[in-house]
C-alpha positions as CSV (number, residue, x, y, z in Angstrom):
1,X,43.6,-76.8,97.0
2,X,43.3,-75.1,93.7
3,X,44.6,-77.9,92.0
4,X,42.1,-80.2,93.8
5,X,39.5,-78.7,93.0
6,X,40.0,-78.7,89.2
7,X,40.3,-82.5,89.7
8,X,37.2,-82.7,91.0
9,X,35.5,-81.0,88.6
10,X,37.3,-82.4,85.4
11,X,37.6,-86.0,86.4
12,X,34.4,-85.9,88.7
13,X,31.9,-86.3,85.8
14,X,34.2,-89.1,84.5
15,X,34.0,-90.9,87.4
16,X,29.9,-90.6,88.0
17,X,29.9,-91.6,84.3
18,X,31.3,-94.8,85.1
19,X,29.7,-95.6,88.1
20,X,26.3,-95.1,86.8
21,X,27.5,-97.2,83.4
22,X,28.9,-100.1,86.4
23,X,25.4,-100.0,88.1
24,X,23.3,-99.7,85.0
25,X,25.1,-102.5,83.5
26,X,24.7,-104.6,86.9
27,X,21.5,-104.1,87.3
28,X,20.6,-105.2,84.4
29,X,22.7,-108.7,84.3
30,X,21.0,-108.9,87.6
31,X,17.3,-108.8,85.9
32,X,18.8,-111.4,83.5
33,X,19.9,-113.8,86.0
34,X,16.6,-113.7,87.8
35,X,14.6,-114.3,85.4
36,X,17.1,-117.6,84.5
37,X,16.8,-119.4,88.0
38,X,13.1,-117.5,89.4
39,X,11.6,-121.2,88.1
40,X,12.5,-125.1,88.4
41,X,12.0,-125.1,84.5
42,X,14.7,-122.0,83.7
43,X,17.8,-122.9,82.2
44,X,20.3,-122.1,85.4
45,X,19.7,-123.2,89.2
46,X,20.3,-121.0,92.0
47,X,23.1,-123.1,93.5
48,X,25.1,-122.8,90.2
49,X,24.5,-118.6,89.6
50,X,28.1,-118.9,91.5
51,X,29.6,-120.1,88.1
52,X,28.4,-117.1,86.0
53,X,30.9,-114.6,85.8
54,X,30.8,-111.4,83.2
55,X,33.8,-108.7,82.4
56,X,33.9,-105.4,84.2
57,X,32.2,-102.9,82.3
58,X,33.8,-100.5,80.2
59,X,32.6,-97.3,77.8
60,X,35.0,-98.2,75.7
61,X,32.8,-101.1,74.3
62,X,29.5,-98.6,74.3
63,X,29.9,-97.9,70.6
64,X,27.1,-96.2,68.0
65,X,26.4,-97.5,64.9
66,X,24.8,-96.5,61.6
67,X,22.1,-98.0,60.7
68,X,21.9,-99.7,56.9
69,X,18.5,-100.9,56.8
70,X,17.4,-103.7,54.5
71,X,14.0,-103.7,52.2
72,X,12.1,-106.2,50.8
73,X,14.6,-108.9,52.4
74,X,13.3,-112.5,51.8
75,X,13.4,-115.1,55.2
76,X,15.5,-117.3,55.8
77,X,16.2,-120.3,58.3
78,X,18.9,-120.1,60.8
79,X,19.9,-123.2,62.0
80,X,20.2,-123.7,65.9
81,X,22.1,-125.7,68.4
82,X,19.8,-128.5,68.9
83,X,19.4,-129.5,64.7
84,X,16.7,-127.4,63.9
85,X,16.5,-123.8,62.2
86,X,14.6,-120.8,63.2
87,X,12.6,-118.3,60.7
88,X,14.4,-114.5,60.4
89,X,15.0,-111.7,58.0
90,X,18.2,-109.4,58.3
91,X,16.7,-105.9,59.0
92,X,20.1,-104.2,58.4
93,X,23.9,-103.9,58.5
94,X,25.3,-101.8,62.0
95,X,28.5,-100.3,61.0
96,X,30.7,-99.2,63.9
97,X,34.4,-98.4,65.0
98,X,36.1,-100.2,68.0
99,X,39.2,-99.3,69.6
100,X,39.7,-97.7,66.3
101,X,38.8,-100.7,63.7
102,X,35.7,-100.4,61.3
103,X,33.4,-103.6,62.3
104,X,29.9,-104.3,60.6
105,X,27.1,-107.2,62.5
106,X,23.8,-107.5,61.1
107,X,20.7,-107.4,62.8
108,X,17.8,-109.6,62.5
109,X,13.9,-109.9,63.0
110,X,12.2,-113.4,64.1
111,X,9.5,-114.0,61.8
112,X,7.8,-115.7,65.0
113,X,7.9,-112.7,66.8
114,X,7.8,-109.6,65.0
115,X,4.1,-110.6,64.0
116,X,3.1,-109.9,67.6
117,X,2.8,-106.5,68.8
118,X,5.0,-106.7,71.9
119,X,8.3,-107.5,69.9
120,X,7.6,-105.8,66.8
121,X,10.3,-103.8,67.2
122,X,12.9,-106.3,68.0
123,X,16.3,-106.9,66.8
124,X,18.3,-109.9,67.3
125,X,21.9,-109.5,67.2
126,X,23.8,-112.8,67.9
127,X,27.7,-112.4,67.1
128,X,30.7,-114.8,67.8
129,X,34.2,-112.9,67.9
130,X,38.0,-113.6,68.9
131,X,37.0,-114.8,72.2
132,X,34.5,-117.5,71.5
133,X,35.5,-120.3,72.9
134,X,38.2,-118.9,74.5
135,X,36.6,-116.7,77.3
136,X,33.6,-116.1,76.1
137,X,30.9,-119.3,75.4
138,X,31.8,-121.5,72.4
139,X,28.9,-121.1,71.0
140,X,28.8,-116.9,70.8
141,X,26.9,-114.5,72.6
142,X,23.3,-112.6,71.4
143,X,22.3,-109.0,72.5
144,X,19.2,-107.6,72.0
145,X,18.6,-104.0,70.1
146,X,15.0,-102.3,69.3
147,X,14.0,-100.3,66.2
148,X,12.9,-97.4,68.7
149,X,16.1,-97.0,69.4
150,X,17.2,-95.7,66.5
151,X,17.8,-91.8,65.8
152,X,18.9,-90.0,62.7
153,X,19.9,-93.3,61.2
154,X,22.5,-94.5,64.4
155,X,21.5,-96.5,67.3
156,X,23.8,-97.2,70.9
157,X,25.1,-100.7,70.7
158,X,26.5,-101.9,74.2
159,X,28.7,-105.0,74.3
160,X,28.7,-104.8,77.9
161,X,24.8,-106.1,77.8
162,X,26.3,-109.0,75.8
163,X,24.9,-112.1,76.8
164,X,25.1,-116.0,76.8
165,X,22.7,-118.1,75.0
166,X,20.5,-120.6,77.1
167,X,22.2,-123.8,75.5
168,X,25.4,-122.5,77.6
169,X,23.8,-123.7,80.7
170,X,21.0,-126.2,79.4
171,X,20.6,-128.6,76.5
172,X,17.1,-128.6,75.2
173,X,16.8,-125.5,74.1
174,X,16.9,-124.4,70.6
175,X,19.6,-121.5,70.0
176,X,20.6,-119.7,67.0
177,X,24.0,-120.3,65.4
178,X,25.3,-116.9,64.6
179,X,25.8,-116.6,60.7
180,X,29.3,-116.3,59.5
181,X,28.7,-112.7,58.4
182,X,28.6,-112.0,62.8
183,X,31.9,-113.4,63.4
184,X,34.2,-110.4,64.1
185,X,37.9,-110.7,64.0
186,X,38.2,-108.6,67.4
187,X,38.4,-109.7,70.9
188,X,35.3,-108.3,72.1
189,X,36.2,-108.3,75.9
190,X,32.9,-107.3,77.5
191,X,29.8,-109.0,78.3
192,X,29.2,-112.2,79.5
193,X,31.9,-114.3,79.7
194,X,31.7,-118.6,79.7
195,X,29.7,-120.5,82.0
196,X,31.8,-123.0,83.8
197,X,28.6,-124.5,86.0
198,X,27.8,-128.2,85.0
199,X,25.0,-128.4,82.0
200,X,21.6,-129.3,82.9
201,X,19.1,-131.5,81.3
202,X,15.7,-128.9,80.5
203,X,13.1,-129.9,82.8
204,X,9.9,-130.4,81.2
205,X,7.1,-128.0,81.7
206,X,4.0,-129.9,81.0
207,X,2.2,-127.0,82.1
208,X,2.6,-125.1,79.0
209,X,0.5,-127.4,76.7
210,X,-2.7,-126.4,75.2
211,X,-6.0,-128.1,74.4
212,X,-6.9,-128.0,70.7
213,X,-8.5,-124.5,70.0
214,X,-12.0,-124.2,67.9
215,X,-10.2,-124.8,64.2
216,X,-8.7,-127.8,64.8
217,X,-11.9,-129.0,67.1
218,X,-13.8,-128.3,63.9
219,X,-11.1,-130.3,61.6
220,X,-11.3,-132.8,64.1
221,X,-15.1,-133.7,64.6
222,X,-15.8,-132.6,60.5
223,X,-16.0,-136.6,60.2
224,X,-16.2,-139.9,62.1
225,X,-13.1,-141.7,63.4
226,X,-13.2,-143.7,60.3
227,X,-12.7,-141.2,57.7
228,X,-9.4,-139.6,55.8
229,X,-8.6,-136.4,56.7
230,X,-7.3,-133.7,54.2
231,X,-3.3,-133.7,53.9
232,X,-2.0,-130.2,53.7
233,X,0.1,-129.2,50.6
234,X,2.5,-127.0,50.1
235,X,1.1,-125.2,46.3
236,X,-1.9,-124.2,48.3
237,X,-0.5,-120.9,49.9
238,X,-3.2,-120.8,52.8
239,X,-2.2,-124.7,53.5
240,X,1.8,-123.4,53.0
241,X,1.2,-121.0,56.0
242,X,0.0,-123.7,58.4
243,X,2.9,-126.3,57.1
244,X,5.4,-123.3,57.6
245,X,4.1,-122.6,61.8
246,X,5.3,-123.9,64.4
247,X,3.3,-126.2,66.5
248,X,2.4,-126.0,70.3
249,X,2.7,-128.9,72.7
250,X,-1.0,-130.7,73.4
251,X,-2.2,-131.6,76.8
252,X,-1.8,-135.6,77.0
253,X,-5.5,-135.9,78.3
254,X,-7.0,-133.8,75.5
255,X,-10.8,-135.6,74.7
256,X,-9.7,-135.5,71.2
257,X,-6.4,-137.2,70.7
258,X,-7.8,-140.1,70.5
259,X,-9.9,-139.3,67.6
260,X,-7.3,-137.0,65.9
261,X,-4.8,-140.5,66.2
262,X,-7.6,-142.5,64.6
263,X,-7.7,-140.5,61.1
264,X,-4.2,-139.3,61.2
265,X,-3.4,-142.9,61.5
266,X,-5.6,-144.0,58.4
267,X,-4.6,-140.9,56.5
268,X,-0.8,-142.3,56.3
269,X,-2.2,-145.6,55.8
270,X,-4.2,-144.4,52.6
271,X,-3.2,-146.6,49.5
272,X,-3.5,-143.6,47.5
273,X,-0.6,-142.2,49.0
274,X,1.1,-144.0,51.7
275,X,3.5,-142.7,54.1
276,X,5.6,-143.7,57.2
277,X,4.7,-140.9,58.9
278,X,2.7,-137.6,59.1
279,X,2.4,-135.2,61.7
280,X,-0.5,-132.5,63.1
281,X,0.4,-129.5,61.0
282,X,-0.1,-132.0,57.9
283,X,-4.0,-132.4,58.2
284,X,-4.4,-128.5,59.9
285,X,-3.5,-129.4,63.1
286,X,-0.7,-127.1,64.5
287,X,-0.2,-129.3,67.6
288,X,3.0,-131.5,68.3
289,X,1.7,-134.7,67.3
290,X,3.2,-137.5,65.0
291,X,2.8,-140.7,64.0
292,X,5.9,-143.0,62.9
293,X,6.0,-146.5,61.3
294,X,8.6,-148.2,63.9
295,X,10.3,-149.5,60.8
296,X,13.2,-151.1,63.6
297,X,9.8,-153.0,65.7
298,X,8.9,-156.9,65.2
299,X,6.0,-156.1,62.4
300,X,6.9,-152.8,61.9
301,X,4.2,-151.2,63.6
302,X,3.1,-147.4,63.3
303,X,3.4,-145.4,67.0
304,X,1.9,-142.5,67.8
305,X,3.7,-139.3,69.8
306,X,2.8,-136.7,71.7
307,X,5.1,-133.2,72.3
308,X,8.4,-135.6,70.9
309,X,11.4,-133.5,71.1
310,X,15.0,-134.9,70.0
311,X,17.3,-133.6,72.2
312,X,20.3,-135.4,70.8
313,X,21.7,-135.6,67.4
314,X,24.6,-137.4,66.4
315,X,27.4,-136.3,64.5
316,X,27.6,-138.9,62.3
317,X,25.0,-138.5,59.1
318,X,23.6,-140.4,56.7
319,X,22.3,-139.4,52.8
320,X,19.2,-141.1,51.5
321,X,15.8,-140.4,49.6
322,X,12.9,-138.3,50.7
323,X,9.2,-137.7,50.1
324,X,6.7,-136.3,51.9
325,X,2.8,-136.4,51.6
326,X,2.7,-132.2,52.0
327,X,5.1,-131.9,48.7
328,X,3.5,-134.0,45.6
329,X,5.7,-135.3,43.4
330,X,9.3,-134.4,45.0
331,X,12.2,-136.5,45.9
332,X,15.1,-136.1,46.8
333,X,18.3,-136.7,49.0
334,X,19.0,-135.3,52.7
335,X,21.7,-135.3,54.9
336,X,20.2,-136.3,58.4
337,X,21.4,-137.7,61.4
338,X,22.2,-141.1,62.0
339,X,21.3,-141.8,65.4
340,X,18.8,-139.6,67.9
341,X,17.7,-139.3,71.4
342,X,14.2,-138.7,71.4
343,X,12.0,-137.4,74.4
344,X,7.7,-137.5,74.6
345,X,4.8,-137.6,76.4
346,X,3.1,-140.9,77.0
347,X,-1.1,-140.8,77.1
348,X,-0.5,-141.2,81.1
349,X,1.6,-137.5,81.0
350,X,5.0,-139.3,81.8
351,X,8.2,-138.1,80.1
352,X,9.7,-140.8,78.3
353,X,13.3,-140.9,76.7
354,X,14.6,-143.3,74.0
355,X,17.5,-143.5,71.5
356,X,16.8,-144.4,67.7
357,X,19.1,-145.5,65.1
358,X,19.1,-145.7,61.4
359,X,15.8,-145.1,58.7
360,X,13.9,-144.8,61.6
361,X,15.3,-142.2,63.1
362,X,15.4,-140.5,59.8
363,X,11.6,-140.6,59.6
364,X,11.4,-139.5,63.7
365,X,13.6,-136.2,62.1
366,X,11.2,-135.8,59.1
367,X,8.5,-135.8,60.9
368,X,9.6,-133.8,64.1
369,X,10.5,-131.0,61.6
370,X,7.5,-130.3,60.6
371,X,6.3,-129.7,64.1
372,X,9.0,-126.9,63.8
373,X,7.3,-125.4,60.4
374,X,10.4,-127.4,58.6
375,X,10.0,-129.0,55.2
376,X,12.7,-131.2,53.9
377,X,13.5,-129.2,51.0
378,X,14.4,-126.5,53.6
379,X,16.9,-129.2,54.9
380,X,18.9,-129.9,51.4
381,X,19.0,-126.0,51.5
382,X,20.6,-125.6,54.4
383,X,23.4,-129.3,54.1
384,X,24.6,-127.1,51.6
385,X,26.3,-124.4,53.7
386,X,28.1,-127.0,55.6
387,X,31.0,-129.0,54.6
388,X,30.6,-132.6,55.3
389,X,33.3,-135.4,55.4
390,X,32.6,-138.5,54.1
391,X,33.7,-141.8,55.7
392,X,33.6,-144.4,52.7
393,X,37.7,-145.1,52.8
394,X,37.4,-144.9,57.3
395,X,34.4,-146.9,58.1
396,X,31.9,-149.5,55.8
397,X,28.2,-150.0,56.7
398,X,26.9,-153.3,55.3
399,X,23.1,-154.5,55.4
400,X,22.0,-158.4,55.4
401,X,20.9,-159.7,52.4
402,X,17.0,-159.6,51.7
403,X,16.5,-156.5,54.5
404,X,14.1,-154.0,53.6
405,X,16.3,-150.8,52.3
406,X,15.0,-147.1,52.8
């Protein structure tokens, strides 16, 4: 009886401890998956939450780190899943020992978010490991940390809360790669393991679109529909701001597109500095609009888009020239895409879908960028932390005689 009792009381704590880890740790994935499927426009559907699986969870991979925080870091863009980038900073290093290894990951702050008071405090962890693409989703897992959290210098990390990315379960969302300094050479064996469900397509939520606020009303109506408007530049810091922030999605039936089209349209048109394209945030207008000289049309005519997303990118890229109306005087080369699948909305708020090849698609990527706060320059930046093969002795592109070249 003796001996039972001291059982109890030794291992009893022990055991509570990992029940309440178990349920802490369910409840939480729990929350998670709700808030994935609660809507027709989420990246997972009910019927496939059977295809979600997760480790069992273990103290073992509840670790505490020291904090090395980072001052006057400069931003940087991290590229995503779907050929974009998103603005961070790295706050600071976590240093940390598992199953008796030193490790280090880096934490980051979204410059989109830690502007706003309900995420100032927010760190963004994403980390690839031994398991990627073994277990674990191919394209790593993220977890989520706050600055409150951290006492004397150390904050809890908990692998357990590990978690998948929405671009496991859906394209067309726009997920961040982890940086090579996040790839740790363990097997972290907790947290959310890969989804085998089938991929969706991301609904579109036409809801979410705005109608031009007062600003760009008053950019709008400051002349007729038959006058220039001002093209943003980037050596004017207040205009650098506007080029740099990401656009929303405009309501197709807004009163004023139709006005905003007219001058945007003559503003690329100008003889003074013509263009094939130019988009919102390019005239102060931090809305997803473009316009696009359909260089692969019968006469070449320029199109207008609204809300255009490309939500395929193939592998295959081509290097050639640049400018842009926002960068005086700059030209130079960048690796884009060869072929794209771009999505819209037409003026009748129908979602339309179409694949684009060649110079055109390179302007559709030039322009769409911006709409993402992305200048090109940012673009040669980033080609050059990637290692690119080329093709010259596999595959030769030829051109007809007399075409028009980029």
């Amino acid at each position: 009886m003796k001996a039972l009792i001291y059982f109890i009381s030794f291992f009893g704590p022990v055991i509570l401890m990992a029940q309440s880890l178990e349920q802490e740790i369910q409840s939480y994935r729990d929350k998670q998956i709700q808030e994935m499927v609660k809507d027709e426009f989420g990246p997972l559907r009910k019927d496939q939450v059977e295809f979600v699986s997760f480790y069992p969870a273990k103290r073992d991979y509840v670790v505490t780190a020291s904090v090395e925080q980072l001052f006057n870091e400069p931003t940087f863009r991290m590229p995503t899943y779907d050929g974009t980038s998103n603005e961070y900073k790295r706050f600071g290093f976590l240093n940390f020992e598992l199953n008796g290894k030193k490790y280090k990951l880096t934490a980051y702050q979204s410059v989109a978010l830690f502007q706003n008071a309900t995420y100032k405090n927010h760190l963004f962890v994403p980390f690839m490991d031994n398991s990627t693409g073994e277990t674990t989703y191919e394209g790593g897992r993220y977890m989520d940390l706050s600055i409150a959290d951290i006492k004397d210098g150390k904050i809890k990390v908990d692998f357990n809360r590990a978690y998948n990315p929405y671009c496991a379960y859906s394209n067309g969302y726009r997920c961040p790669q982890p940086p090579k300094d996040n790839i740790l050479n363990a097997a972290i064996e907790a947290g959310e393991k890969k989804y085998k469900g089938p991929k969706n397509e991301r609904n579109v939520n036409k809801s979410t679109a705005k109608n031009f606020n007062d600003f760009e009303k008053s950019l709008i109506n400051g002349a007729d529909e038959n006058s220039l408007m001002h093209v943003y530049k980037v050596t004017d810091e207040k205009e650098l701001a506007v080029l740099k922030k990401p656009s929303e999605d405009i309501k197709f039936d807004d009163p004023l597109l139709d006005k905003l089209a007219a001058r945007m349209l003559l503003t690329v048109k100008d003889p003074e500095h013509a263009g094939v394209g130019i988009a919102g945030p390019q005239v102060g207008i931090n809305k997803n609009v473009i316009w696009v000289q359909r260089l692969d049309k019968k006469d070449e005519p320029f199109e207008f888009y609204l809300n255009p997303k490309i939500i395929w990118r193939s592998k295959l890229t081509r290097q050639g020239a640049e400018g842009c109306l926002s960068i005086p005087d700059l030209r130079q080369d960048v690796k884009r895409s060869y072929a794209i699948k771009l999505q819209h909305i037409d003026r009748q708020g129908n979602v339309k879908e179409e694949l684009i090849e060649g110079f055109t698609a390179v302007i559709f990527q030039h322009e769409v960028d911006h709409l993402y706060g992305i200048l090109f320059p940012d673009r040669i930046e980033e080609s050059t932390k990637v290692e690119f093969e080329p093709l010259r002795d596999k595959v030769e592109f030829l051109i007809q005689k007399g075409s028009i070249r980029p």
